[in-house]
N, C-alpha and C positions, 0 to 999 in steps of 0.2 A: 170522914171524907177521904175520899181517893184522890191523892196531891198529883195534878197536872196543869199544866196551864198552855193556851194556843202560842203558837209560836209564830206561825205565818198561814198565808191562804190565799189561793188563788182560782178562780171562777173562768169560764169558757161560755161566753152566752152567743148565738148563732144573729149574723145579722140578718136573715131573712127574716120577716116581720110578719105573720097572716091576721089577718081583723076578722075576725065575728061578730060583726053589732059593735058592741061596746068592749068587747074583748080583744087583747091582745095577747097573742102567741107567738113563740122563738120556736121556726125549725131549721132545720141543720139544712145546708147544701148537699146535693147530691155525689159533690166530692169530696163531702169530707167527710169522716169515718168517727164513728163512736172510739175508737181509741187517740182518732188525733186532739178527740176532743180534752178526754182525762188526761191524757200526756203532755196538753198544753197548760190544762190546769195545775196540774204536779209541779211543773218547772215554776210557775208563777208562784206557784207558794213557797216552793223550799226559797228561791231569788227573794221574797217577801220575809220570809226567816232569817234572811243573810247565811243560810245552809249551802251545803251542796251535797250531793248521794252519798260521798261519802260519810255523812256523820249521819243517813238513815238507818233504823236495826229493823227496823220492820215497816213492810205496805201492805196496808188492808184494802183491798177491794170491798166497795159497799154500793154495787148496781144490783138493780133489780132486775135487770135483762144483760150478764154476762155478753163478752163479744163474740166466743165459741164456748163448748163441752170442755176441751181441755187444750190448753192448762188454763189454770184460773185468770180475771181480768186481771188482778196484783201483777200477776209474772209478767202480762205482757205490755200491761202498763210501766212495770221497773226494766222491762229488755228495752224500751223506748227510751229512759233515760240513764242507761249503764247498761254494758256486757260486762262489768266487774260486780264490782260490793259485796257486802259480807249479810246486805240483810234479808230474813225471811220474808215471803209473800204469800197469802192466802188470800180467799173471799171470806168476807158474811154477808150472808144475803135474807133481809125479812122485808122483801120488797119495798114498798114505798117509805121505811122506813129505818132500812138498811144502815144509814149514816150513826142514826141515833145507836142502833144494839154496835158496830161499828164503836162507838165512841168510847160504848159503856165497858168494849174489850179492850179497849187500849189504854183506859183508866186501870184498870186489874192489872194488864202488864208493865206499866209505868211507875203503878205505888208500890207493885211488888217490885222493882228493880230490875225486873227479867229483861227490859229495852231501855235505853234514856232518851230514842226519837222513833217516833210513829208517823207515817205517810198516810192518810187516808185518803181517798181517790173517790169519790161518788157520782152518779149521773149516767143519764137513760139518754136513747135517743127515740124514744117511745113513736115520734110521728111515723118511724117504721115499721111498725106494728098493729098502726090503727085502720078500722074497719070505715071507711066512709059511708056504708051501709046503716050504722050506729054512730046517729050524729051527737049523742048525748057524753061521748067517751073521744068521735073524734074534732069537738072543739074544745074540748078541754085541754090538751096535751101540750107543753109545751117541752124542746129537747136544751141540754143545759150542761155545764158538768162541773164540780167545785173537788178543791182538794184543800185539805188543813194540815197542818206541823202540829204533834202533839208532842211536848216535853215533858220530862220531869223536873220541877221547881228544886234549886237547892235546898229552899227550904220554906215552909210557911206558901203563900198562895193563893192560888185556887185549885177547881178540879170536880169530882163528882160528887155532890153530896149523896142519893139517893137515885134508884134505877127500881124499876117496874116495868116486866113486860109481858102479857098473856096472848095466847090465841084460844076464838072460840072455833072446835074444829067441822060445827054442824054447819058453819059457813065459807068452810074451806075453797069450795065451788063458785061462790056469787061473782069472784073480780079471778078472772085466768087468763095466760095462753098453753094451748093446750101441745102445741105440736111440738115438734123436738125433741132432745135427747133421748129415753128408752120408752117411752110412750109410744113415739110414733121415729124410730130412725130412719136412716138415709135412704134403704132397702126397701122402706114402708111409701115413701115419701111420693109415687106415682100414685097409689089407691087410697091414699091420705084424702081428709074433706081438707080442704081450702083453708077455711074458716079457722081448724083449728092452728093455725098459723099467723092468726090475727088475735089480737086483744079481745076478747068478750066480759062484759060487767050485766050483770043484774043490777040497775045503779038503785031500783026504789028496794028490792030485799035486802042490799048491802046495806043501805041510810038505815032503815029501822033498825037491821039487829045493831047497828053503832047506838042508836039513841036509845036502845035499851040498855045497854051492857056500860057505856061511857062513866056514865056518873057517876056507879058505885066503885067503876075501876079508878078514877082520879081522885074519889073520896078515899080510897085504900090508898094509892102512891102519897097524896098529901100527909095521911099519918105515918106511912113508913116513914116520910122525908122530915117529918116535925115541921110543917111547913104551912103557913098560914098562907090568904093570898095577898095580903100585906105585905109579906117577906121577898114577895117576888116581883122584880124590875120588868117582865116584861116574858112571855108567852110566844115562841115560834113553834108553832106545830104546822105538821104537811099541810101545804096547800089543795087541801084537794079535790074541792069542788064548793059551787057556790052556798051549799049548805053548811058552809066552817062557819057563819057568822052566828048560824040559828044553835047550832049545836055549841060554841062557847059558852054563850048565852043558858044553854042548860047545865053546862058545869060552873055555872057561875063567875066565867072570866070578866074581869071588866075591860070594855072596850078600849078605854084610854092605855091597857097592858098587854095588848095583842097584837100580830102581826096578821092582818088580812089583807094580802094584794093579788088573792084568784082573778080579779078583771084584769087586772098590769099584766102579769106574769103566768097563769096559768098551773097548771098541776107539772110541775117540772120533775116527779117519781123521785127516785132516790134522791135527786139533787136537791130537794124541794125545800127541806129543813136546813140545810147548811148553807144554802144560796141565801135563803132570809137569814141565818144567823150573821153572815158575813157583810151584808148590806148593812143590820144594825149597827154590826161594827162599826161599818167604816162612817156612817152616818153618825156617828156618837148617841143614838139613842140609848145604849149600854156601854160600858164602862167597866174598867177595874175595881172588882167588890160588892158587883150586882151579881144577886143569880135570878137565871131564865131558866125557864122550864121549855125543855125542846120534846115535841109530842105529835103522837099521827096515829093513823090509822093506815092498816097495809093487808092487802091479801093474807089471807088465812083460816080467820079474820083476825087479823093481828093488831091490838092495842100497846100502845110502845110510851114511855117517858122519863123524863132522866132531868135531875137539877144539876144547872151548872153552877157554880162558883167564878165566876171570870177572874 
């Protein structure tokens, strides 16, 4: 196991409220900025820590739609909260599931010693990217943004047990946006389509290659991790669309061990995993010396999962 354990955490949910039917979605206000969002959550977790910037050594950025090209969302998420410090900042980014690989890099640098605190910053503001043309992508979306304190335990703990993560690359294409950075730059940007500046999903060729590929990949992370489904308290994977319930259901999840609130809350993208871990949290549905299994599915077609150890 890879000894880490959460330190603090803090969440950014938009009070504007849009209804679908029975669904309910969080978007951002038009004046407020995908970075004030992560930068509100940062402050609220390290205060939640009882930290302050100075005793961070490292911010990972883990959105799946960056705020520019450069410099990374980390940098300017840490210029928000210091023009000092001494610590490093990058991005990971495996789209909607970003937080998770995110975690599993901050466990590596924690048990090796290379840092003894980690910032992780996550969350999209996706409703700015969606096609209202494509009503099937644009009521799912909700915008969100969480950040977590990772430490290293003095001693004993928790932390990772086990990490799995593939992409299949013949479905690289099904969930995209296309425009921006060297694809289509600034120069390009008048004879650009439109469209490629908006979200597009194949949502029914995305669903099947997931329920073909799913099974045998969580039947392989379950034996890497020695891990029955006995052993595990409770199952947070991406929210991300009303098909989570069918698809648990074929890997065998039991309902009473899973997090499904796509009608509540919606596909919140990056934020989507660590928003429900932190809900559990604070809800006590999980505890000190459970471990959850946090899992998703992301652009690529990228399958993602990691045991935690709380």
């Amino acid at each position: 196991m890879r000894n880490c354990e959460i330190a603090g955490w803090g969440t950014t949910l938009p009070e504007r409220v849009v209804r679908f039917g029975d669904a309910v979605r969080y978007r951002v206000e038009d004046d407020v900025s995908h970075l004030d969002m992560l930068a509100g959550a940062a402050r609220r977790a390290l205060g939640h820590a009882g930290l302050s910037v100075d005793d961070v050594d490292l911010v990972l950025g883990a959105s799946a739609a960056g705020i520019q090209p450069i410099p990374c969302t980390a940098a300017l998420v840490w210029e928000r909260l210091t023009r000092a410090g001494h610590a490093a900042a990058f991005d990971v980014n495996s789209t909607c599931t970003s937080f998770v690989t995110a975690l599993d890099v901050a466990s590596r640098y924690l048990d090796d010693g290379e840092y003894g605190t980690v910032l992780i910053v996550a969350g999209d503001v996706g409703s700015r990217f969606l096609n209202p043309g494509q009503q099937e992508s644009y009521e799912l979306f909700s915008d969100a943004a969480v950040a977590v304190v990772l430490q290293r335990p003095e001693a004993g703990g928790g932390g990772v047990v086990s990490s799995l993560q593939q992409t299949w690359p013949a479905h690289a294409h099904d969930t995209e946006i296309r425009g921006g950075l060297s694809h289509s730059p600034a120069q390009r940007y008048a004879e650009a389509d439109p469209a490629d500046y908006l979200f597009d999903m194949d949502g029914r060729r995305a669903l099947l290659a997931m329920m073909r590929v799913l099974p045998e990949f969580f039947t392989r992370f379950l034996e890497r991790a020695r891990l029955s489904h006995d052993d595990i308290a409770l199952w947070i994977p991406h929210q991300a669309s009303a098909a989570l319930g069918p698809m648990l259901d074929r890997i065998g999840v039991p309902a009473d061990r899973r997090v499904d609130e796509v009608a509540a809350f919606g596909n919140m993208v990056s934020a989507s995993v660590p928003f429900m871990l932190v809900r559990s949290l604070e809800s006590g549905r999980i505890r000190r010396g459970d471990t959850v299994v946090l899992c998703g599915t992301a652009a690529g077609l990228t399958a993602n999962a990691l045991a935690l150890r709380i």
